[in-house]
N, C-alpha and C positions, 0 to 999 in steps of 0.2 A: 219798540217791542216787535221783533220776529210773529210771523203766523205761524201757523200748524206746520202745515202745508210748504213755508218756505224752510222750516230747520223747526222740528217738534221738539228736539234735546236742547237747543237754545231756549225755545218756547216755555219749557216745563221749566228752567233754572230762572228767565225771568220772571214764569206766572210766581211762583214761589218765593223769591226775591222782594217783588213788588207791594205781596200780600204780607209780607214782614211775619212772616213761619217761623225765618229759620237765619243761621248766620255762621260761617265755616270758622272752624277750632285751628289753632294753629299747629294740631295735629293732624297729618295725614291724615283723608280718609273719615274725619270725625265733623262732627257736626253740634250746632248749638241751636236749642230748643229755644226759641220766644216766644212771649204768654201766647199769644195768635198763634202759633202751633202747637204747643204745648197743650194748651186747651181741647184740641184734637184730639185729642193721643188719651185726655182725662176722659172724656165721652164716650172714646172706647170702652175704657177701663170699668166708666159705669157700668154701661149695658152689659157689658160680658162678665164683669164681676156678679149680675143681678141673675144672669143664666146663670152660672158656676154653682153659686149659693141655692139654687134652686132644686138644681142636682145632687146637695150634699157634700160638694164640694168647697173644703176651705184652705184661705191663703195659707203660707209660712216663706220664710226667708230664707235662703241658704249663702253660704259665702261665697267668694266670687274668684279665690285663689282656691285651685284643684291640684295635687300632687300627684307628679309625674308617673308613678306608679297607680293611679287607679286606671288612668287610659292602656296601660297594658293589659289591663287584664280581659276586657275585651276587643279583639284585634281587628275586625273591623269598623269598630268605631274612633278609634287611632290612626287607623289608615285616612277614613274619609277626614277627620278633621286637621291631621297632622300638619298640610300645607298651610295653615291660616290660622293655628296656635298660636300667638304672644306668650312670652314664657320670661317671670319672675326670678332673674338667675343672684340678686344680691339683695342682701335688704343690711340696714345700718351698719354700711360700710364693709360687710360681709359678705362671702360667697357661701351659699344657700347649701346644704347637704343636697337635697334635694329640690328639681324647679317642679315649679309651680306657676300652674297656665292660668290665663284669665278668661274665665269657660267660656269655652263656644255654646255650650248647652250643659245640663247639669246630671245630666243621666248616671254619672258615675258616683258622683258625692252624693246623688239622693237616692240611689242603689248602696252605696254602704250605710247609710241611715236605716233606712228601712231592714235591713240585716238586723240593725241592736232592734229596730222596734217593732218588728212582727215577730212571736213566739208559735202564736194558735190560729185556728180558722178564724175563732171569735174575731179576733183581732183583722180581718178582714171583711168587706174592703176597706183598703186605707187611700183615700183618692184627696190630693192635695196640690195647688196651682200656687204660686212665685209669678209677681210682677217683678223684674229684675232688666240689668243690663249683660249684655252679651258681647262679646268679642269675637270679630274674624277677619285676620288681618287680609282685607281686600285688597286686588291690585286694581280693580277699576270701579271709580265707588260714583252712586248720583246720589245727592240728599233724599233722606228718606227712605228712598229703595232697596238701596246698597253702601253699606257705611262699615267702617271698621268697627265703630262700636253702634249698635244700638238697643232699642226698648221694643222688651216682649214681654208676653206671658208663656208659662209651660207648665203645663197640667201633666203630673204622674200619678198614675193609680195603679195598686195593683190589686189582684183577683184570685179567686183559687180555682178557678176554671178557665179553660180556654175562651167559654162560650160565652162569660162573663165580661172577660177583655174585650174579645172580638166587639162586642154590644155596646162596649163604654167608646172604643174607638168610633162604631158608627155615629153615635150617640154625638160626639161631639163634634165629628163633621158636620153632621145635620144642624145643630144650634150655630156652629164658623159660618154655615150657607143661609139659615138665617137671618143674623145678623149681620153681615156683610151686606144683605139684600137689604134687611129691615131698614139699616140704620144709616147705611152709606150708601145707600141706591146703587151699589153694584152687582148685576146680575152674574152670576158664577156657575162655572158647569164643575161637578162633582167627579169622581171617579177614582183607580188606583194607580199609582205612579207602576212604570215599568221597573225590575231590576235593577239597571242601571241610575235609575234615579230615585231608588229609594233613601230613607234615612239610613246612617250608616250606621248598622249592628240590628235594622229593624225586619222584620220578618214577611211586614207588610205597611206599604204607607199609603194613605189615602189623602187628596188633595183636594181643595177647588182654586180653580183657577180661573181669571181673569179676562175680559182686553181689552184693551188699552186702545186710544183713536188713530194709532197707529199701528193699530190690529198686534204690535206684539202683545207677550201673556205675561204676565204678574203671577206668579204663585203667592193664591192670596191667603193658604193657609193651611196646615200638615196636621194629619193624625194617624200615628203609628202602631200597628200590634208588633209588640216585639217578641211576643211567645215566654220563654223561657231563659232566651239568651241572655236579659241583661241579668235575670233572677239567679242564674248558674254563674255566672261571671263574679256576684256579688253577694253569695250564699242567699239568696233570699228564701227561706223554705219555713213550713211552718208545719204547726202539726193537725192533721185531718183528724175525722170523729173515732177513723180507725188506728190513731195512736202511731200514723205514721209522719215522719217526719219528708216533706215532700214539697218540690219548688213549685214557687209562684209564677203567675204569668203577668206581664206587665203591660201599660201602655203611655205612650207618650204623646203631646198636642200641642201646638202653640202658633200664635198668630204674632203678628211683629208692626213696629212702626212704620214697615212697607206698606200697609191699607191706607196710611194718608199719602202717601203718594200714587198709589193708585188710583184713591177717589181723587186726587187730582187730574191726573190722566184722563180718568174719563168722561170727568160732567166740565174741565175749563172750557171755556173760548177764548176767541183771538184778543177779547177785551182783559181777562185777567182770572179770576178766580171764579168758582161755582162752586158753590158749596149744599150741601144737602139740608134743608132747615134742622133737623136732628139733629146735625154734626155742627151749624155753626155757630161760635162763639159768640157772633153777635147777628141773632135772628132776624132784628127789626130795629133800625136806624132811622128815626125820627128828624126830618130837616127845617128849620123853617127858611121862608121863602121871600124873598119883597125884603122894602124896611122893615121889619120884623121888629127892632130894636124901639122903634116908636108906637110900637101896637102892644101892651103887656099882655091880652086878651090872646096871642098867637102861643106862646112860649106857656101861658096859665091851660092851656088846650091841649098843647101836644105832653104836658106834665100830667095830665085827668087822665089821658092817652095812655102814657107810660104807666103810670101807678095801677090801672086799671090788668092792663097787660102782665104785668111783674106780680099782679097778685095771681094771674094763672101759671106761674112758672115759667114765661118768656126771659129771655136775656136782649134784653133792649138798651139804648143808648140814644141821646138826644145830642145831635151836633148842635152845638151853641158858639161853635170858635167863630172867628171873625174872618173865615176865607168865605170866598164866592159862593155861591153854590153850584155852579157849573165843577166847583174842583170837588165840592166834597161829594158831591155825583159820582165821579169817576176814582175819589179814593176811597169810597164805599164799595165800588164795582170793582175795583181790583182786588179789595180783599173778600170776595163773593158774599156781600149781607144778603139772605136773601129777599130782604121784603125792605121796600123804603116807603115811609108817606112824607109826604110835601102838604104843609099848610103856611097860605100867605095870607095877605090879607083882604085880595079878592073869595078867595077860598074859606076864609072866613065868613065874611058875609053871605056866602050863599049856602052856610053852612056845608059844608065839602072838605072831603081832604083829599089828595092824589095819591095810590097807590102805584107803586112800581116794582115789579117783578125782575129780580136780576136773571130770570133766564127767557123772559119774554121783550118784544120791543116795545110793546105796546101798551099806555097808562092807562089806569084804571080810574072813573073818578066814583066816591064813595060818600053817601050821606055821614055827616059825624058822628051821628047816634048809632050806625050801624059799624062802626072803626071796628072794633074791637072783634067782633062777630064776622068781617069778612077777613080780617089780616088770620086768626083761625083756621079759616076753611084755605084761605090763599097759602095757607103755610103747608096744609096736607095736602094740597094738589098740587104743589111743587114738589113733594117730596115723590108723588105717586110720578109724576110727570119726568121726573131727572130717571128711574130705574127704566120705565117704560122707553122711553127715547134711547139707551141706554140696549135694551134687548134688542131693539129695531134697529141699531147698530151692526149689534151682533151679526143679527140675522142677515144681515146684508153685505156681510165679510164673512160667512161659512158657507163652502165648495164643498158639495158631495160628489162632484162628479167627474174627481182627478183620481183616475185609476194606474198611473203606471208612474214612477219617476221622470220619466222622459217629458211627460204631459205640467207634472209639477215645475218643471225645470222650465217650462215652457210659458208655463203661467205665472211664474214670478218676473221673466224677461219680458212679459208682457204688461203686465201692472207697475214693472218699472218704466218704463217707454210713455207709458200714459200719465206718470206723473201719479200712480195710484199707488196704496198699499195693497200686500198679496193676499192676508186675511188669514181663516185658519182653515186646514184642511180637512177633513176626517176620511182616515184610510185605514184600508185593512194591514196586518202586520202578522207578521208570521213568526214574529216571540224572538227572534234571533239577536243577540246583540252586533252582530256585523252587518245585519242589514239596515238595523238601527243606525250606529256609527256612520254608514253610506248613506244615510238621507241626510243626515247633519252635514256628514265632508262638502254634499254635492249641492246642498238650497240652504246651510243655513238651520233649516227645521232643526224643531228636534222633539220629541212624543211628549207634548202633554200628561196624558194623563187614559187612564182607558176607562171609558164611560161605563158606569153602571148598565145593569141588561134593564132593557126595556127605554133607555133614554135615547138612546139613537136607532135606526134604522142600521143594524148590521153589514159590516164590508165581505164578502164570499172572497176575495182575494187580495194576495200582500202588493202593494204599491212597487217592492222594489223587487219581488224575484215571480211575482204573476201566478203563484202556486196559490193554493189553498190558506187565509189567511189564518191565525187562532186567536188574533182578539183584531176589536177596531179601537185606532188610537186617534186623538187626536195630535194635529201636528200645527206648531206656529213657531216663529222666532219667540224669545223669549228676552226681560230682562235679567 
């Protein structure tokens, strides 16, 4: 197995590989979930499902073949998806009157729904989320990250105020930054995409975003005001108290099976997997140690252990197979558990078990009686410790004090030369899509995201033209 450091995209396909996540489809581009990843992606599902519900938000389904005529009717959201449509031209043996895509997103089909089923104000808000698969025929795809097909959620609600929308859209950044944080110890900076990278037909998108140990950014998660656009596109209007008949406003959000490889990204090492106790499918891995097989008193121990554990809602596991334990060390530490005990039958005797920390080196040794009570506390300090480490990263690959292009252009040739990455920048930006365009042509960057006011220390001038800036962006290579 490759390091970080010697080939990171090597790195990230064997950490993933190793930990049995995941296994490639014999389709292009596509990917196949196993229970070990799979199980990721449910955890999600919980925690975000338990925010949604909390909000008044509930699930429904929609289908997944979309006709070619409702992407006309809003034009630029046909423009932005059109390159990466898959499109359903025959079905039994037939050519189709009309094709039909296999949605990139569902904005148009659940804009002509919400047509039959809003009439009145009463009848708002109508705020509704779809766990579903998605299609975009990608030309450079990494498991997880970037795939032709994958698994998301996406939240639409719609509002009879602007002020309404606007509220629901911050609303659910704020709980995407949450939980990202919460649950996946990924620390994420919030803000609004520029023009150029908004969602396509959205009026406003807001993001948080990521980075990764090779300092590029992850877009770990979108929520859109779309105003009136997709409501006019899709007759959405309803009647107010004043008996007028008057469109809605709407909004759109969703997060994707990109956060597990994110959280891969950012808590592995060179040994294999790291995973967040929150997020892993198997929290605590019970070993035992010595002849074991000749001691029943070892295996009736780490069972009291287990049963004790699982009655608090642990997901544990007791290796009993007949490999070494030197192996099942390391194929527990590939697939990131993050807590193991070890009981032998010295350790027995002295009444003892040995804890081990897969993001620490160093073992722990722990009275029996107290097992249960420090694997607990060891499980929230790992979790508190993976985000933490995780920010101190950050912080230690964000440059405020790259003011001109020339300077950027300087500091990426120099972090290449050392063998280092160039991290993220935060520069002033003078709103222009050409100057934008010209930081991408010339480093690579390209604008994050622009930071809410008050979270960063403001830039007084644009990076590429030295004039007066009007927002400060953030800038980093990107997946």
């Amino acid at each position: 197995m490759v390091t970080r450091k010697e080939d990171f995209s090597r790195w990230y396909l064997d950490t993933i590989q190793q930990a049995d996540l995941m296994d490639y489809s014999p389709v292009r581009g596509c990917m196949i979930f196993k229970p070990n990843g799979y199980e990721l992606w449910e955890h999600i599902q919980e925690a975000f499902n338990k925010r949604f519900k909390e909000e008044g938000v509930r699930n429904a389904y929609f289908p997944m073949l979309i006709p070619e005529n409702f992407f006309q009717k809003e034009k630029d959201h046909i423009e932005g998806f059109s390159p990466e449509l898959p499109w359903v031209t025959e079905a039994a043996g037939e050519k189709l009157e009309e094709r039909l895509a296999l949605r990139p997103t569902s904005e148009t089909v659940i804009g002509d729904a919400y047509s039959r089923w809003i009439q009145s104000y009463r009848d708002l808000p109508l705020e509704i989320n779809q766990w579903a698969n998605v299609f975009r025929w990608e030309k450079r795809t990494l498991p997880f990250l970037r795939t032709s097909e994958f698994l998301w959620q996406e939240g639409h609600t719609v509002h009879a105020t602007a002020e309404e929308a606007e509220a629901r859209t911050q609303r659910m950044l704020d709980i995407y930054a949450e939980e990202v944080e919460g649950l996946l110890a990924i620390p994420v900076f919030k803000g609004e995409k520029t023009p150029s990278e908004r969602f396509a037909g959205a009026e406003r998108t807001y993001s948080i975003e990521a980075m990764m140990q090779d300092t590029k950014c992850v877009q770990a998660g979108t929520s859109h005001y779309m105003g009136t656009k997709f409501a006019e596109a899709f007759d959405i209007r309803y009647l107010n108290p004043d008996n007028e008949h008057v469109l809605a406003y709407t909004t759109s959000w969703g997060v994707s099976t990109r956060l597990i490889g994110a959280m891969i990204m950012v808590h592995s090492d060179d040994q294999g997997l790291v995973l967040p106790p929150r997020m892993a499918p198997q929290q605590v891995v019970m070993i035992p140690v010595g002849p074991w097989q000749k001691n029943p008193e070892i295996m009736e121990t780490l069972e009291k252990i287990n049963a004790e554990l699982r009655q608090r809602g642990f997901r544990t596991v007791i290796d009993d197979s007949d490999n070494r334990p030197g192996f099942k060390f390391n194929e527990w530490e590939l697939r990131g558990a993050p807590l193991r005990i070890e009981i032998g039958p010295r350790d027995l005797e002295n009444q003892k078990a040995i804890i081990k920390m897969r993001d620490l080196e160093d073992k722990e040794e722990v009275a029996l009686d107290q097992v249960v009570e420090r694997v607990v506390e060891a499980l929230d300090e790992m979790q508190v410790r993976l985000l933490e480490k995780a920010r101190a990263f950050n912080e230690a690959n964000i440059y405020t004090n790259i003011d001109t292009l020339e300077e950027l252009e300087a500091h990426i040739k120099s972090k290449r030369a050392e063998g280092e990455y160039p991290g993220w920048v935060l520069a002033g930006w003078d709103g222009t899509e050409e100057t934008e365009a010209l930081i991408k042509e010339r480093t690579g960057f390209t604008t994050r995201n622009i930071p809410f006011e008050g979270m960063v220390e403001p830039k007084s001038t644009c990076i590429v033209t030295g004039k007066p800036s009007k927002v400060t962006v953030w800038l980093a290579r990107a997946y």
